[in-house]
Structures are given as C-alpha cells and as structure tokens.
Backbone as CSV, one residue per row, in Angstrom:
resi,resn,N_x,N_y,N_z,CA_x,CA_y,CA_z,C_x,C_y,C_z
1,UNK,0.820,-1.181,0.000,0.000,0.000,0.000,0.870,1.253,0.000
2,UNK,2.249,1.433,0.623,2.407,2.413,0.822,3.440,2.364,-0.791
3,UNK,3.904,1.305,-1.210,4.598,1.839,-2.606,3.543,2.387,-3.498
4,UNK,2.399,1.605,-3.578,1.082,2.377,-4.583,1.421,3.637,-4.302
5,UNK,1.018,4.447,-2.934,0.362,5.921,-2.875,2.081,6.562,-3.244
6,UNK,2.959,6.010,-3.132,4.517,6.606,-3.395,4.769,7.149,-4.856
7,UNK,4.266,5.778,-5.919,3.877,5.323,-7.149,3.173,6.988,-7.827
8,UNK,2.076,7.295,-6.991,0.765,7.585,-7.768,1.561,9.294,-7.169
9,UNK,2.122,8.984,-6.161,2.712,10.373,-5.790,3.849,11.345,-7.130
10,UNK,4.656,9.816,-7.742,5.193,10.375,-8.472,4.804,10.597,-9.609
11,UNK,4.032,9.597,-9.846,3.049,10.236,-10.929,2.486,11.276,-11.490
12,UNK,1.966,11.639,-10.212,1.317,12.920,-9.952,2.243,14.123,-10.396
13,UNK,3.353,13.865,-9.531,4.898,14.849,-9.803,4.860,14.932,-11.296
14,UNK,5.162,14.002,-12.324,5.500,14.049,-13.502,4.607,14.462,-14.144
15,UNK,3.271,14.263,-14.238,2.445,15.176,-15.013,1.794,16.265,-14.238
16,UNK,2.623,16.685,-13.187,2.727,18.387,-12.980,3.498,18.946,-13.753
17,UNK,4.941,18.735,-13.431,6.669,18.772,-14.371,5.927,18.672,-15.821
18,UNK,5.072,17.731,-16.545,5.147,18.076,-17.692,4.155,18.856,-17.935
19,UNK,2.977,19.595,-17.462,2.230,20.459,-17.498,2.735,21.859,-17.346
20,UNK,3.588,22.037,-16.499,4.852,23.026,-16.422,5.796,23.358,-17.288
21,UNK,6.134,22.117,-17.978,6.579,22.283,-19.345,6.029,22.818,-20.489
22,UNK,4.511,22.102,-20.808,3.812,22.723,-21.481,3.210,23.829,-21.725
23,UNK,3.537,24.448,-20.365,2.947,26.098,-20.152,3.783,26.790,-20.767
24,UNK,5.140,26.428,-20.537,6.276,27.286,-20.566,6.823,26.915,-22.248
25,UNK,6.151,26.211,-22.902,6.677,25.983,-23.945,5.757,26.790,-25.133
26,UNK,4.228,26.912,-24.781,3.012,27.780,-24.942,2.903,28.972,-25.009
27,UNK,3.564,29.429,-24.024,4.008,30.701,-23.479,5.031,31.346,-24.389
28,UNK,5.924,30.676,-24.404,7.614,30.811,-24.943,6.590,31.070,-26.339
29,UNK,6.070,30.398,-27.341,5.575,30.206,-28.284,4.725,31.346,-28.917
30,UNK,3.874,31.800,-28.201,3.073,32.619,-27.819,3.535,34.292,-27.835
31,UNK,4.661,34.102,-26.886,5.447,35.564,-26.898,5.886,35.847,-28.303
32,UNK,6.871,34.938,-28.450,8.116,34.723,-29.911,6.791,35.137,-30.854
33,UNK,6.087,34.544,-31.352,4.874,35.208,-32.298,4.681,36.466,-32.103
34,UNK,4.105,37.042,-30.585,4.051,38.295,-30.974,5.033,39.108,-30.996
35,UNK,6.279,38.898,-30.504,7.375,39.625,-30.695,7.810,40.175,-31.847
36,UNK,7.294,38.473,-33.101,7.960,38.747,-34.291,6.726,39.364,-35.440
37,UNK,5.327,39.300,-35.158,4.647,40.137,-35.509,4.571,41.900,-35.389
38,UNK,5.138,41.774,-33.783,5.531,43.536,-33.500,6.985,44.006,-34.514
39,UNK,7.255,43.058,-34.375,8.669,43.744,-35.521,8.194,43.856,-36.700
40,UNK,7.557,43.137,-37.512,6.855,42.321,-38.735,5.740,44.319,-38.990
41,UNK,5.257,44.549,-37.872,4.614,45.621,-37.731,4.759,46.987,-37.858
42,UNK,6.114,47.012,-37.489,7.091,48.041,-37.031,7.496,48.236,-38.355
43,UNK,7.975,47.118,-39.248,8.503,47.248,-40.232,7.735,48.233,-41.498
44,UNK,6.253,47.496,-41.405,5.521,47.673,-42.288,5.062,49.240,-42.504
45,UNK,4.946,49.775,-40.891,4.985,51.362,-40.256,5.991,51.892,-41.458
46,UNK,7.310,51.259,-41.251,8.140,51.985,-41.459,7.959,52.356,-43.092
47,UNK,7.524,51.770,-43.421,7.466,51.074,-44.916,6.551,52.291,-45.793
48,UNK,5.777,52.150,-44.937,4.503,53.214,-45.239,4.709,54.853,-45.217
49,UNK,5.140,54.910,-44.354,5.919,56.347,-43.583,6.718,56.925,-44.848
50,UNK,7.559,55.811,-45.117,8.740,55.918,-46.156,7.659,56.223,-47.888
51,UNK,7.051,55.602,-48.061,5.871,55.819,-49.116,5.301,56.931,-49.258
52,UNK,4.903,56.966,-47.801,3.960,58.180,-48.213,4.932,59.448,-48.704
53,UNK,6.107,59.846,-48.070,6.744,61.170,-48.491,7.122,61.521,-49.917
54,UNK,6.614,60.085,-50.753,6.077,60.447,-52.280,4.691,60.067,-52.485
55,UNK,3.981,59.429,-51.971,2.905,59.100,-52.488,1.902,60.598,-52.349
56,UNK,2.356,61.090,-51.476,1.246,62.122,-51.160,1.066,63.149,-52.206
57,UNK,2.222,63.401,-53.417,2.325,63.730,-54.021,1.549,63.334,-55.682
58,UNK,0.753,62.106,-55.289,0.408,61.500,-56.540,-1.152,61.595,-56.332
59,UNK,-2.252,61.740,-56.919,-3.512,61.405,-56.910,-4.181,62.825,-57.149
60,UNK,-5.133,63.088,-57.079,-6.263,64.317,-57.217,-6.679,64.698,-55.726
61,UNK,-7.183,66.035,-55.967,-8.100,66.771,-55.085,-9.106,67.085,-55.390
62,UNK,-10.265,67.190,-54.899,-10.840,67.924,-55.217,-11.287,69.337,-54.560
63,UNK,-11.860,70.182,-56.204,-12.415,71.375,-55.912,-13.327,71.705,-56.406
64,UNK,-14.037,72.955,-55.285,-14.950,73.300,-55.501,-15.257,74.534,-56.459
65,UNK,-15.501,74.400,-57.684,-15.524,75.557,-58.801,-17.251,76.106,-58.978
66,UNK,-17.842,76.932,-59.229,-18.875,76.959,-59.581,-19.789,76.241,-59.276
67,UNK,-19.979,75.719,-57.767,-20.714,74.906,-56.989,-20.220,73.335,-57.551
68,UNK,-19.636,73.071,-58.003,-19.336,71.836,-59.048,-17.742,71.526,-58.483
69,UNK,-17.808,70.331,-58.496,-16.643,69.748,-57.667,-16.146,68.843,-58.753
70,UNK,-14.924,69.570,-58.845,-13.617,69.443,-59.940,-12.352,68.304,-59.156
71,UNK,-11.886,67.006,-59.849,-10.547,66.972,-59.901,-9.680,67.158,-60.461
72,UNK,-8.763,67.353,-59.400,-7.682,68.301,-60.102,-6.191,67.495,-59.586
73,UNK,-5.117,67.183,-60.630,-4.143,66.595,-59.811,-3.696,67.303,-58.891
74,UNK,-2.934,66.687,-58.212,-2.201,67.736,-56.933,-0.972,68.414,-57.538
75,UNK,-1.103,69.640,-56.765,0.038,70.464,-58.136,1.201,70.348,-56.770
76,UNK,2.579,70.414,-57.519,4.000,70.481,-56.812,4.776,71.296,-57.466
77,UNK,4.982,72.194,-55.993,6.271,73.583,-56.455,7.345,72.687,-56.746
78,UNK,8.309,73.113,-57.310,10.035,72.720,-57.190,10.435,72.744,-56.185
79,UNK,10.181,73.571,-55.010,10.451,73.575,-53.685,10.475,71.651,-53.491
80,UNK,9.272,71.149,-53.659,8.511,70.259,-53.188,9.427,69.215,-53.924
81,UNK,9.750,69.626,-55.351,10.761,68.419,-55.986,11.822,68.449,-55.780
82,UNK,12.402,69.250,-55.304,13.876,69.221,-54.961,14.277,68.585,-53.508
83,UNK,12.912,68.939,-52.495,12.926,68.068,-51.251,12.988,66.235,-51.350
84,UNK,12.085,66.200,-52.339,12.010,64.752,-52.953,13.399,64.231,-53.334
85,UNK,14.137,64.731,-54.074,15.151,64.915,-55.071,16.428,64.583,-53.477
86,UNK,16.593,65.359,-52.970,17.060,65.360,-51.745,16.595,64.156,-51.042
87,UNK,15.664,64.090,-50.393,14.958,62.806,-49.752,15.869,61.060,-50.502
88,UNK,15.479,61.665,-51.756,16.035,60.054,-52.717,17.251,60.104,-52.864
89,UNK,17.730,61.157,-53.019,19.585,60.902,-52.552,20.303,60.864,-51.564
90,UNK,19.660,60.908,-50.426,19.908,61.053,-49.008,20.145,59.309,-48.952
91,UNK,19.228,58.762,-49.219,18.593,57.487,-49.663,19.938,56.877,-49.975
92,UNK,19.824,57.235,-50.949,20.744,56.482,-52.527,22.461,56.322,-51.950
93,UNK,22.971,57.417,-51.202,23.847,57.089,-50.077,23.580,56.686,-48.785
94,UNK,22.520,56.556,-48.343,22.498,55.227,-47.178,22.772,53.783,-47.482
95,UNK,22.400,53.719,-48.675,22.402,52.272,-49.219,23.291,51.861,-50.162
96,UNK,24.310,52.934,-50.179,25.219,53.224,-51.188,25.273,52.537,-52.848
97,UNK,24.181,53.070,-53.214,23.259,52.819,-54.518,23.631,53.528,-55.025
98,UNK,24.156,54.811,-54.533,24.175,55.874,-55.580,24.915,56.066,-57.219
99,UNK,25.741,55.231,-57.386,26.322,54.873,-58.685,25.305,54.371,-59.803
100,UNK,23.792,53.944,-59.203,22.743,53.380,-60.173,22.365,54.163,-61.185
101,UNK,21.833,54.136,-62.350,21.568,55.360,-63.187,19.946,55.072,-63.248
102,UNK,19.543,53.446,-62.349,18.236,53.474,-62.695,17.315,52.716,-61.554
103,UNK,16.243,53.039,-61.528,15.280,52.227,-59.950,16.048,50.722,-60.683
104,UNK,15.513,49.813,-59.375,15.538,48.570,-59.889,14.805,47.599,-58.811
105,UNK,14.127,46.561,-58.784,13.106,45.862,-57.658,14.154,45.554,-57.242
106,UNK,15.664,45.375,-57.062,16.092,44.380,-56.037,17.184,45.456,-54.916
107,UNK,16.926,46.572,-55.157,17.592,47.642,-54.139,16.688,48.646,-54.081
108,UNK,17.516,49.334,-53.499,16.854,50.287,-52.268,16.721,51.640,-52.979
109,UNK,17.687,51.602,-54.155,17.370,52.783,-55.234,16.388,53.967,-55.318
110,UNK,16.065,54.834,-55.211,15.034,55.848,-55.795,15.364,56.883,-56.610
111,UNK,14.613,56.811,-57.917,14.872,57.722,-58.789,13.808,58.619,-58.839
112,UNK,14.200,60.120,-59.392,12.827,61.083,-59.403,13.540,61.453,-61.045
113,UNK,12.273,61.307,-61.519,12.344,62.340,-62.610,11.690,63.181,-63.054
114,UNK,12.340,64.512,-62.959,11.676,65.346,-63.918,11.599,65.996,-65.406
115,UNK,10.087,65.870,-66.530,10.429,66.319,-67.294,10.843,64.955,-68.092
116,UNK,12.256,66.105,-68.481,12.801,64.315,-69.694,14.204,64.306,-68.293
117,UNK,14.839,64.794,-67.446,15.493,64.449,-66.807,15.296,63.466,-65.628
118,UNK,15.801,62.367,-66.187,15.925,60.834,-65.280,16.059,60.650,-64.493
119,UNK,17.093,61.671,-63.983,17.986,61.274,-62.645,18.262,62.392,-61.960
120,UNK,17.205,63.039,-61.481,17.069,64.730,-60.867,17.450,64.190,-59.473
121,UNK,17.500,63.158,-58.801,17.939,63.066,-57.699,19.771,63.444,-57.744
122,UNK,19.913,63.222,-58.939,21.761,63.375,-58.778,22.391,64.833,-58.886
123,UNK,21.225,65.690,-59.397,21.936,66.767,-59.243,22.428,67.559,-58.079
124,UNK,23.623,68.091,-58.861,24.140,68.685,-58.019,23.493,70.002,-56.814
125,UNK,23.705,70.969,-55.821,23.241,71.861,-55.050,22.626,73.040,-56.209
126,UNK,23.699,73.455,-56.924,24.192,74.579,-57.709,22.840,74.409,-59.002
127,UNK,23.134,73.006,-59.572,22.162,72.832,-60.772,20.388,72.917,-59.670
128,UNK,20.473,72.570,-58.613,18.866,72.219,-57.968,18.748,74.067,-57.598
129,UNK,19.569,74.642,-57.483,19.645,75.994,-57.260,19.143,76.805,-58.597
130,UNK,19.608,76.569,-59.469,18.989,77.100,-61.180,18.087,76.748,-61.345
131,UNK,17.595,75.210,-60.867,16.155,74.851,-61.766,15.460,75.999,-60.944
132,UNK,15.524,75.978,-59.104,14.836,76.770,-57.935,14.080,78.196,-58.733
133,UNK,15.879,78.459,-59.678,14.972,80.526,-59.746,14.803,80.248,-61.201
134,UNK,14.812,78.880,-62.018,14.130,79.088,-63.347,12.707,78.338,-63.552
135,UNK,12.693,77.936,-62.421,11.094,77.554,-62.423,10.316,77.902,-61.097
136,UNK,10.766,78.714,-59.946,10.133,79.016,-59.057,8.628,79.183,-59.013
137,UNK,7.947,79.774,-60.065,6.302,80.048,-60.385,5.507,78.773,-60.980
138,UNK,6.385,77.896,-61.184,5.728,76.779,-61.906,5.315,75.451,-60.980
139,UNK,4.379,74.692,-61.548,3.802,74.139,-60.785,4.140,72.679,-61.785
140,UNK,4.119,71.689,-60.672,4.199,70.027,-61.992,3.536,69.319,-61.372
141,UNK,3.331,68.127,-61.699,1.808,67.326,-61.312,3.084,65.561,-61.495
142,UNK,2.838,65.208,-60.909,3.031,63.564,-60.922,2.247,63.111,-62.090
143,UNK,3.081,62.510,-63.456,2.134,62.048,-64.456,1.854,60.689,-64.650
144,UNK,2.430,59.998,-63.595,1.826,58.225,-63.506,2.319,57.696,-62.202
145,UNK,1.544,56.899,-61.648,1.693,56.032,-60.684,3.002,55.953,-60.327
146,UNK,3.170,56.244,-59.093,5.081,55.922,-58.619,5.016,54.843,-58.678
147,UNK,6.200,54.172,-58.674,6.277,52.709,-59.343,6.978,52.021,-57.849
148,UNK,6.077,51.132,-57.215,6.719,50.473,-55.853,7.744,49.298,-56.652
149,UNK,8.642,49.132,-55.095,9.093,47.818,-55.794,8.682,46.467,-55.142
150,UNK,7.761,45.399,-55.690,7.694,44.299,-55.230,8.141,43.447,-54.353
151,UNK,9.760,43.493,-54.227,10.645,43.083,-53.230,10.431,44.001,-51.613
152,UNK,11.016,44.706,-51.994,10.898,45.795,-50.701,9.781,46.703,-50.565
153,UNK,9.055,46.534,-51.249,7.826,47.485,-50.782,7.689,49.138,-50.712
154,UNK,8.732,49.322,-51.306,9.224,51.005,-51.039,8.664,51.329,-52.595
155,UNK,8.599,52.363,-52.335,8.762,53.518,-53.638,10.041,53.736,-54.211
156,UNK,10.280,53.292,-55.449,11.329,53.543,-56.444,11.689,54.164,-57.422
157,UNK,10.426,54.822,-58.033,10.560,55.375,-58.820,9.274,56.839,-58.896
158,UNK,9.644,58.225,-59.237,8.500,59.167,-59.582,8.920,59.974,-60.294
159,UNK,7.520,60.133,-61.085,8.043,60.692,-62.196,6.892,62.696,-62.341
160,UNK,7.351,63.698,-62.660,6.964,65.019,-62.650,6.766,65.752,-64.082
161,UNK,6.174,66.226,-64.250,5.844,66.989,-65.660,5.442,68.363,-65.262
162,UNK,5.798,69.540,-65.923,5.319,70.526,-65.578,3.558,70.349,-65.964
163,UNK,2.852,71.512,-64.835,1.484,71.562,-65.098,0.987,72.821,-66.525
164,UNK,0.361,71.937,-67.122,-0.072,73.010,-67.955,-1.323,73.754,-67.831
C-alpha cells in the first residue's frame, strides 16, 4: 500500500513537471509570435511612412468651382521636388546605390524624374539651385503612378511633368 500511494505520488509529480513544461513551452511560443509580428509591424509602419513622403504627391483633389466639384491633380512647387530629389539621394547614399543610373526591384534605389530628366535626384546643389529661380512660379503634377518595388515594398521610382 504504501509503494502504490509513493507510485501515484510520483506520478502525480510528472504530469505536474510536464504540465509546467507545457505552459512554458506555450508561453515561450506565444510571446516569440508576438514579438515577431511587433517587428513584422514596425517594419511595415516603417514602410509606409517611407511611401507616403512620395505618395502624397500622386492622386487628385478635389475642388470646388462653380458649386461643381472638380478633380484636379495635386500640383507640386520645385520647392517640393527638390525636397524629394534630396529625400532620394539622401537614400541612394544610405544604401550606397548611388552609382545606379536606374530604380531597380532588387535595391533600395530611388529615382525622381523630372520632365525628360531621369535622374534629378543626382543633381548637383548649384544645378537644384537654377532649376529653384528658373522655375520658381511653376507648378508640376506627378504624371503616372510611382512605381513600388515588389521586393521591398518602397517607392522607387517618380516621375513630374510641368502643369499646364
């Protein structure tokens, strides 16, 4: 009798110990998921954040004309493209891309172009200074969809036309 209740004692012990295990393995399991969803999250933030400081630049507004509600693309000073322009070369040496002459899905690249010029992110202070006082009054419009890249999810490419 007394080895039975000794028996059933340890018994007892071991599927505590492994219920204890199982908590802690549940748990462990449990955290690690959301840990790697909060990063997974964080990322995606980041992702977006990074998007929008061109996207906001792309799509219509509307206005109100003659009681009649007009879209209209969103118009952008040079001020506004040269910040861009800046923004994507700031870029283009973080990731030391900058030697690229063109977006591409598998880096971190961003190109702006304006016009027929390709690669307005590369200019120099001096040249972003001339376009500044030879187009200061003018306004340009985003003329197609910025082009994300599939891989990384970023914005790679935008493109500007003056507004007519």
């Amino acid at each position: 009798m007394e080895n039975a209740s000794k028996a059933l004692l340890m018994a007892a012990g071991v599927l505590v110990g492994i219920m204890v295990i199982t908590i802690g393995v549940i748990l462990y399991t449990t955290f690690s998921n959301l840990g790697k969803s909060t990063i997974e999250q964080m990322e995606m933030d980041k992702i977006a954040e990074w998007n929008e400081t061109y996207l906001k630049y792309y799509g219509t507004n509307i206005v109100k004309k003659d009681e009649k509600e007009i879209q209209q693309p969103i118009s952008v000073t040079a001020h506004d493209i040269i910040t861009l322009a800046n923004h994507a070369n700031q870029n283009n040496i973080k990731y030391e891309v900058q030697g690229q002459s063109g977006y591409n899905q598998n880096t971190f690249y961003v190109q702006v172009q304006v016009g027929k010029d390709a690669n307005f992110e590369k200019k120099t202070e001096e040249q972003k200074n001339e376009f500044l006082k030879s187009n200061n009054m003018k306004t340009y419009i985003c003329v197609e969809e910025p082009k994300v890249s599939s891989i990384t999810k970023r914005v790679m490419y935008i493109h500007f036309e003056e507004q007519k």
